[in-house]
N, C-alpha and C positions, 0 to 999 in steps of 0.2 A: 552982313557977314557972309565970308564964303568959306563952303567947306567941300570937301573932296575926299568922296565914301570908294573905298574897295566894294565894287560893287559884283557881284557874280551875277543877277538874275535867279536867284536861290531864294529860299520863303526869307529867309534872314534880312539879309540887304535890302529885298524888297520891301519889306516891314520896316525894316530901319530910316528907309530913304523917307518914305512918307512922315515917319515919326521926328524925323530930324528936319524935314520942313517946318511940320508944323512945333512942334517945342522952341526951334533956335530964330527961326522965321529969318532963314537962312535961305542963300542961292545954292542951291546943291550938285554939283561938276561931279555927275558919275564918273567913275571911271572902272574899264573892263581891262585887263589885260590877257590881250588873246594867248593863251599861253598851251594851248592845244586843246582846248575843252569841245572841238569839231561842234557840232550841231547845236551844242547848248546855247551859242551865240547867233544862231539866225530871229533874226528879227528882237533884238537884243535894246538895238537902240533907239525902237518905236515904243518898248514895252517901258523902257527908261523916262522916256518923258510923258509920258500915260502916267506915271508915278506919280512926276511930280518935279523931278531932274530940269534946272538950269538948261543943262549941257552934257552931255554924254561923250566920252571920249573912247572911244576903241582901240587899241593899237595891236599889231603884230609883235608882238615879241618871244614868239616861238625857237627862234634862228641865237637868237639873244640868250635865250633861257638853256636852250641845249648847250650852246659853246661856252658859254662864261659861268654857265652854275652846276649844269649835271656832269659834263666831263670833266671839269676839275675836280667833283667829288668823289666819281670812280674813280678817277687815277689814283686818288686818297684811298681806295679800297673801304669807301664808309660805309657799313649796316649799322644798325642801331637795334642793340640789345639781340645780335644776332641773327634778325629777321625781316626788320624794314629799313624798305630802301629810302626812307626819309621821302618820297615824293610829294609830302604836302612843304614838310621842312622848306626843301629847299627852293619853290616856288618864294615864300613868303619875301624875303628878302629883296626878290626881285623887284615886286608888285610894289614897297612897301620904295623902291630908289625912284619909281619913276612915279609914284602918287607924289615921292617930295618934289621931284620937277615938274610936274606940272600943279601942283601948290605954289610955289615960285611965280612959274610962269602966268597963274591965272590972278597973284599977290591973294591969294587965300589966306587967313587966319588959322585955319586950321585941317587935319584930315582926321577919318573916321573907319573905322573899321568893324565888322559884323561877329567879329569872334567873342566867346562869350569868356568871362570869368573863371571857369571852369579848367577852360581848355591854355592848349601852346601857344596858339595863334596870336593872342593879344598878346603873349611874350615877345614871339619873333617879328609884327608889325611895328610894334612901341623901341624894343632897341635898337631895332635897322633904325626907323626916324631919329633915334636919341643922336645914333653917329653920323647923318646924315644930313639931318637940320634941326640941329637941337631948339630953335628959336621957335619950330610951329607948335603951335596945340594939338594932343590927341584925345579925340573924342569917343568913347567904348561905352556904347548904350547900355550894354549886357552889365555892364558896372556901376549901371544906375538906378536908384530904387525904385526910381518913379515910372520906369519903363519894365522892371522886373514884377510891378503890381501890376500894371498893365499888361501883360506878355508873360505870366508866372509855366508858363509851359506851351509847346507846339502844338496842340490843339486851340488853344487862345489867337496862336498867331494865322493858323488855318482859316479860323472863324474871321480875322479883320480884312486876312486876303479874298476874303470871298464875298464879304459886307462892299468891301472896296474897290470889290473888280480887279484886283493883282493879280494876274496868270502865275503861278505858281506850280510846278512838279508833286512838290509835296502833299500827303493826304494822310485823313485820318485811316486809312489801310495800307500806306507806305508813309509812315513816319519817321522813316529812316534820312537822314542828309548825305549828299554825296557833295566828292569834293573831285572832280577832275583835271587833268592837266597835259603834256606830253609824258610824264614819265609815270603816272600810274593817275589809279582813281581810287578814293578810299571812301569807306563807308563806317559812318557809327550810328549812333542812339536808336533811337525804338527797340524793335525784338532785340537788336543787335548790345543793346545793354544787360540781357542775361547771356553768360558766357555759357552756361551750358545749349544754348541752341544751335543747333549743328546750320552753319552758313553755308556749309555746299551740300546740305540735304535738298530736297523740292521745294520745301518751303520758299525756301529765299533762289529759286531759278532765275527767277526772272530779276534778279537785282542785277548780274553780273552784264558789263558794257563793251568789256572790252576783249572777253576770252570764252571758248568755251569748257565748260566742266574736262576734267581729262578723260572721265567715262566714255564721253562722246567725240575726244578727237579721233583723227584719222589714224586708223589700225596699222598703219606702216610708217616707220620714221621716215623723218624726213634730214639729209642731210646739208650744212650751213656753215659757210666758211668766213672768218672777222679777221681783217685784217689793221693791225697796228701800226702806230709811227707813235714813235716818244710815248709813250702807254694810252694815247689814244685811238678808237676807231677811225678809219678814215676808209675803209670798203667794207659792204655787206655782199656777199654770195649765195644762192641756195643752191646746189646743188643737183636735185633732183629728188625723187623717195629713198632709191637706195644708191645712189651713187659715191663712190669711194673714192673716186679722182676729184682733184682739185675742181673747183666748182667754175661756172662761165665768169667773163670780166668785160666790162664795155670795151675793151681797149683789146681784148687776144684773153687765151686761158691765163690764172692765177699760176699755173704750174710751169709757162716759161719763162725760161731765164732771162730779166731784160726785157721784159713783157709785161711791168708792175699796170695793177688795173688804175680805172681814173676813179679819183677819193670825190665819193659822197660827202657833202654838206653831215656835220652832227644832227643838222636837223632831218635830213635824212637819211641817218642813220638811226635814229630813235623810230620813224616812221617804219622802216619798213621791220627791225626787227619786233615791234610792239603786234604787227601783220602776222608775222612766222609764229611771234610766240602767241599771240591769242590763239591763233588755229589749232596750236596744239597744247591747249592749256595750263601753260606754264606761268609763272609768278603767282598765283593763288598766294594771298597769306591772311594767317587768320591769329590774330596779336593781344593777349593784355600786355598791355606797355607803361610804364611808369611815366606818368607825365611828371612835367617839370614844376608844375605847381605841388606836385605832392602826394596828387590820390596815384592812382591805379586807371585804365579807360579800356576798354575794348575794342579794336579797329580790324576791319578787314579792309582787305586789297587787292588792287591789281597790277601787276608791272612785270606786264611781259614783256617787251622788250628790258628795260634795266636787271632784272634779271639774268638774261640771257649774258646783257656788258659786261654784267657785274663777274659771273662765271666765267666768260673766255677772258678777261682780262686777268686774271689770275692765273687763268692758264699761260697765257701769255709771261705772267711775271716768274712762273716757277723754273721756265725754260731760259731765262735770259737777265733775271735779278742776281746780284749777288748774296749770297746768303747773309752777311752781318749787316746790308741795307735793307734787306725785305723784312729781317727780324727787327730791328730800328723802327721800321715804317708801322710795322703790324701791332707793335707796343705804342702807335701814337693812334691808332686808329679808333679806338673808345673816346680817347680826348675830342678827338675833329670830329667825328661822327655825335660826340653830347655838342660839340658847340655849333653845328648846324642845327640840332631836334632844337637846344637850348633859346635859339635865334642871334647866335651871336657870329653870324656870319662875318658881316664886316668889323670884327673886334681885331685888334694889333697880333693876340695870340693865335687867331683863323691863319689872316697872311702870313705867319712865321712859317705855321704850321707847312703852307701852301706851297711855300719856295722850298723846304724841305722835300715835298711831295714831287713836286717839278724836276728835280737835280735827280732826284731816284729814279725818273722814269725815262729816264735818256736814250736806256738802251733797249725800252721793254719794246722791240720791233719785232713782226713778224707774223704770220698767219697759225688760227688754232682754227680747226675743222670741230665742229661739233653735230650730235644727233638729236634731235628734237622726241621725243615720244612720250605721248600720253601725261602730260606734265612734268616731263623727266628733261634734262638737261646732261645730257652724256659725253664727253670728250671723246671725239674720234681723230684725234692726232695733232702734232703741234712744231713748226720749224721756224729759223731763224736766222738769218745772217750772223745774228751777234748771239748765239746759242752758248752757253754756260757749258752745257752738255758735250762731256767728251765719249764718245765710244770706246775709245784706246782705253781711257783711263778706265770708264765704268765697265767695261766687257768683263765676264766669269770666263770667257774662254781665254786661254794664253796666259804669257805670264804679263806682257807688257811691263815688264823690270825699268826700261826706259822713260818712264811716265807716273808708276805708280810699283814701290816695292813693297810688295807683303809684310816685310821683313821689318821696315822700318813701322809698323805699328804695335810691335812687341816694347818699346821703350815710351812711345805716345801713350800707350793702355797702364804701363808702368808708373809712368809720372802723372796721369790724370787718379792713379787708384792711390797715392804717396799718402793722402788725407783721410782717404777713407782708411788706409790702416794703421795709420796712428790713430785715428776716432776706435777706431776696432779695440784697439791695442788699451787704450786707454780707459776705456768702458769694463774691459775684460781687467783690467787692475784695479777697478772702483767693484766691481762684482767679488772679487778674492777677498781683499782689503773690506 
């Protein structure tokens, strides 16, 4: 039998891989998918077959994961419950299309994954396969009793990694799991399952990877200019600390005419603003969220750069959306945003949702300047070719009659108020009566 584990090099999968040798007495085809986790993957694929691992497969799919999963999501304007930017979410899918091709390609019976019972993860790994190759087996240890007596908690699984030589991060004084990627890194269980512990006190300093605290960024903003095509990024700029003119461009300044800069790869666009925004501690989020199994869970995070996206591209859309599309797009965005967290990326109602998203973002072009400080994410201006915004029309000075007459909102205020004084009227006759 062969089987093919989502493997990170985390306490989990490493406990798994061994345990799924030995129970299925199976060839086991790790697979990593390099999806930004930088350093956590050196020496990844000696430690894999030290395990126990068949086969190890590595791949790059960074370039992959920015262009076809996180900018179509921002363009959707997705947070989830207000506050996170879905960064484990929307990996899963990914990892979960290309485990099905190469179960295919290796004719494996089945794949495996580390996510426990508890959590989203087995949600989002299990229905991407269901839509993507309903024919394989999926195997979820954590859903099996004979491994949950064996493995009844992270100190169990510390003790096997260390009985059996498993290099592992994990420890009985950081029992915490991290989950990283290109577009954040999140963190739960251990201390981090009482919610009153303060995450960006001292205690937990030393967890954070990717940003530092905003106490300690640098005391002068720093200025950063994002520019757009069809509501996506395709140039990053910095500016300088205080500078207020258009920022440098590989090609000539951003600010001449006819002088557009040269577009950055999405992959490097996440890169370099995740840089800006870690320096100046921005995307901190500290979350109880409703998981989709039902309880409640606790997560902190990091996503400084998405953050940053997620902000100028709104900026972007307020200057250049139409008003009855952006209110359309904003009333779907709870729905796309549960059915990323949910895992139902690839469901019929996602892409509906997606080509909607697409056609909305046609005109969202054009550069938003913004000010980095101390965790803060500040708007310092925003222009456009295809600008919504008229001067003539919105100006207090003059009368501009030709564009917009005062005059005619005497009869608009008359016929929007028609119900409320019959409602008036009517109330005040059930009051007498």
């Amino acid at each position: 039998m062969k089987i093919v584990l989502a493997y990170s090099g985390g306490l989990d999968t490493s406990i798994i891989l061994a345990w799924l040798k030995q129970n299925y007495d199976a060839e086991i085809i790790a697979f990593c998918a390099d999806i930004g986790q930088g350093e956590e993957l050196d020496g990844l694929k000696d430690k894999t077959l030290r395990t126990g691992a068949a086969k190890c497969v590595i791949e790059d799919l960074r370039e992959e994961f920015a262009r076809d999963f996180i900018f179509p999501m921002f363009q959707a304007g997705a947070i989830s419950e207000g506050q996170y930017f879905l960064g484990t979410s929307i990996a899963r899918p990914l990892i979960a299309k290309r485990m099905v091709e190469i179960a295919r390609a290796e004719s494996a019976e089945a794949i495996a994954h580390g996510a426990t019972g508890k959590g989203n993860d087995q949600v989002r790994f299990e229905l991407s396969a269901a839509a993507l190759a309903p024919e394989l087996k999926v195997i979820a240890p954590w859903r099996d009793e004979k491994f949950r007596r064996q493995f009844p908690g992270r100190a169990e699984m510390i003790a096997f990694a260390n009985e059996n030589k498993i290099a592992v991060e994990a420890s009985v004084s950081k029992p915490y799991s991290m989950d990283r990627n290109l577009l954040h890194i999140s963190f739960e269980s251990g201390m981090l399952e009482d919610p009153w512990f303060d995450a960006s006190g001292p205690e937990a300093r030393d967890m954070y990877k990717l940003s530092v605290s905003p106490e300690d960024a640098p005391n002068e903003a720093e200025y950063i200019e994002l520019h757009f095509e069809a509501g996506n990024c395709t140039f990053v700029a910095a500016g300088g600390a205080s500078s207020r003119e258009p920022g440098p461009s590989r090609t000539g300044s951003s600010g001449v005419a006819g002088v557009p800069p040269s577009k950055m790869s999405p992959l490097e666009i996440m890169q370099t603003l995740n840089k800006l925004g870690g320096k100046h501690g921005i995307g901190r989020v500290d979350l109880v969220e409703n998981r989709f199994v039902g309880m409640k869970g606790r997560g902190v995070y990091e996503t400084p750069g998405g953050a940053i996206l997620h902000f100028a591209h709104r900026q972007m859309e307020t200057l250049t959306m139409d008003r009855e599309v952006m209110q359309l797009r904003d009333s779907l965005i709870p729905q796309y945003s549960a059915l990323v967290y949910n895992g139902f990326w690839f469901s019929p109602e996602r892409e509906a949702l997606q080509a909607l998203v697409t056609e909305s973002q046609r005109d969202v072009t054009g550069v938003v300047r913004l000010k980095l400080y101390k965790g803060n994410i500040i708007v310092a201006g925003r222009k456009s070719a295809k600008s919504l915004y008229d001067p003539a029309i919105a100006t207090m000075e003059g009368e501009g009659a030709e564009k917009y007459n005062q005059s005619d909102a005497t009869g608009f205020i008359r016929l929007n108020a028609l119900r409320l004084k019959v409602r008036a009227a009517m109330k005040g006759k059930s009051t007498r009566d």
